[in-house]
Steps between C-alpha positions, in 0.01 A plus 500: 500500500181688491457733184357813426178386404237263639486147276238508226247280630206477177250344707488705816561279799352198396335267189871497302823352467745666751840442317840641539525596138205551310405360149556820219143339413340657798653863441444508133093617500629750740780624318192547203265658750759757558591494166141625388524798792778619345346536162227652614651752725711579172228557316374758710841667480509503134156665486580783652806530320259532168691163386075389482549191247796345757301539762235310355677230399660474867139502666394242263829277559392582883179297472652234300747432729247498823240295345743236407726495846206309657521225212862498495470451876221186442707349231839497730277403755640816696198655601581631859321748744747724456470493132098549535501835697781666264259427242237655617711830566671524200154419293382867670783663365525313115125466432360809698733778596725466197256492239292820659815727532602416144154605344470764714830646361433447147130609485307534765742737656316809241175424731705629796353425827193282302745314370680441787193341668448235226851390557445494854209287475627245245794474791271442771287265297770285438628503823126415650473192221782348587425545885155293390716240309716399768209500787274229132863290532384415937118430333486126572130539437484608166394268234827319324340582117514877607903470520441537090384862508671833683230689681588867319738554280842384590798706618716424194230507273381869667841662482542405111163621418543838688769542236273477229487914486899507447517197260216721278747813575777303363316408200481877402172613685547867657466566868215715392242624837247312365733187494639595857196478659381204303799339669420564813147371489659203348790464762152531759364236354767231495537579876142449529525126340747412648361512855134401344318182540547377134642175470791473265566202321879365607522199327721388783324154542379388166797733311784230643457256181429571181370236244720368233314579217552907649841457548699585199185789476605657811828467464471680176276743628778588770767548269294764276379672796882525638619658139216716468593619842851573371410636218227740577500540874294747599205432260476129580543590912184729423319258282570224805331709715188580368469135424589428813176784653290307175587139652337624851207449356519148409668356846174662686254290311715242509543553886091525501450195295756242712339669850116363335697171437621484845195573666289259317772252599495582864100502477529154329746373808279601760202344365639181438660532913134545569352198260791263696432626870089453437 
């Protein structure tokens, strides 16, 4: 008997396993992607209900949860095409849309139609970097040691650092004009980095191991950074993100210094091609 509904088919009409029943492993970074809308799409809600710290808390769980579905999906080995393109819509909503609406109704809301802009922006910003991201993911020309930086500031990264205004609100700083419009220059200019040039170090290639005289350091370094995130919240999500803009800094040069390396390599390469043809 046919059903209701057409059969869930992950990977479009080809490239997967076609199987009566499929494995809870291949639904579960789905279930997460949804997971994260949800969050975010209560945060919003809890903004404008004036419940502001909630709905901070649900935007951040929001980006959590939709910057780990895509591991989660890797480690099951569950990544689908399905999977991919709910990702990419629910990463609009979580790391753009949700993040602008709630600063707009704490703060930048006393700008009025100013304000209103700079959310719009960061929105469209986000929305535009992740556009770029997924056209960088079909680059098969791009150099492999360039998979280790972001180009602009990531999504997740962007929508916690928008937030830096509220965390500093939190923290007992009054929505003053002066700090209104402050914000908004600020909320500008994380929309502005993220769809910049600047390369972003992602530690996705050499980040995978970690030596073992660093691992009882990191471990312990996670564990404090956990309980002072327990503890005092909002001040250590502010101080993350100014180290966070401070460590920009550092992943350019860095980015500068391994592009030199890389060219002298490739200059190195071709010479000795030329040496061996003559």
């Amino acid at each position: 008997m046919v059903g209701p509904f057409q059969p869930f088919q992950p990977h479009s009409n080809g490239g997967g396993p076609r199987l009566r029943e499929m494995p809870l492993r291949l639904i579960v970074p789905n279930l997460i992607t949804i997971l994260a809308i949800c969050a975010g799409l209560s945060g919003i809600r809890l903004a404008f209900e004036l419940r502001f710290e909630l709905a901070v808390m649900m935007v951040l769980l929001a980006a959590f949860l939709d910057a780990v579905d895509g591991r989660v999906a890797r480690m099951l080995k569950a990544s689908s095409s399905f999977g991919a393109q709910m990702d990419s819509l629910a990463d609009i909503v979580n790391f753009g849309v949700a993040p602008a609406l709630v600063l707009y109704a704490y703060l930048l809301n006393g700008a009025g139609a100013i304000g209103w802009i700079a959310a719009l922006l960061f929105a469209i910003a986000c929305a535009l970097r992740l556009a770029r991201f997924n056209v960088m993911l079909e680059d098969e020309d791009r150099p492999a040691w360039q998979g280790d930086y972001f180009v602009g500031v990531p999504a997740p990264a962007g929508a916690a650092l928008v937030m830096l205004p509220v965390y500093l609100g939190f923290l007992g700083l009054t929505p003053q004009p002066v700090f209104v419009y402050a914000s908004i220059a600020y909320t500008v200019a994380i929309g502005i980095l993220m769809v910049s040039k600047l390369p972003v170090y992602s530690g996705k290639a050499s980040g995978s191991r970690v030596r073992r005289e660093f691992v009882l350091p990191v471990m312990f370094a996670v564990v404090l950074y956990a309980l002072l995130l327990a503890s005092y919240t909002w001040a250590t999500m502010a101080a993350s993100a100014v180290a966070y803009l401070l460590f920009l800094s550092f992943g350019t040069r860095a980015y500068i210094k391994r592009a030199a390396r890389e060219e002298e390599k490739l200059k190195a390469n071709q010479t000795e091609d030329g040496t061996s043809a003559g």
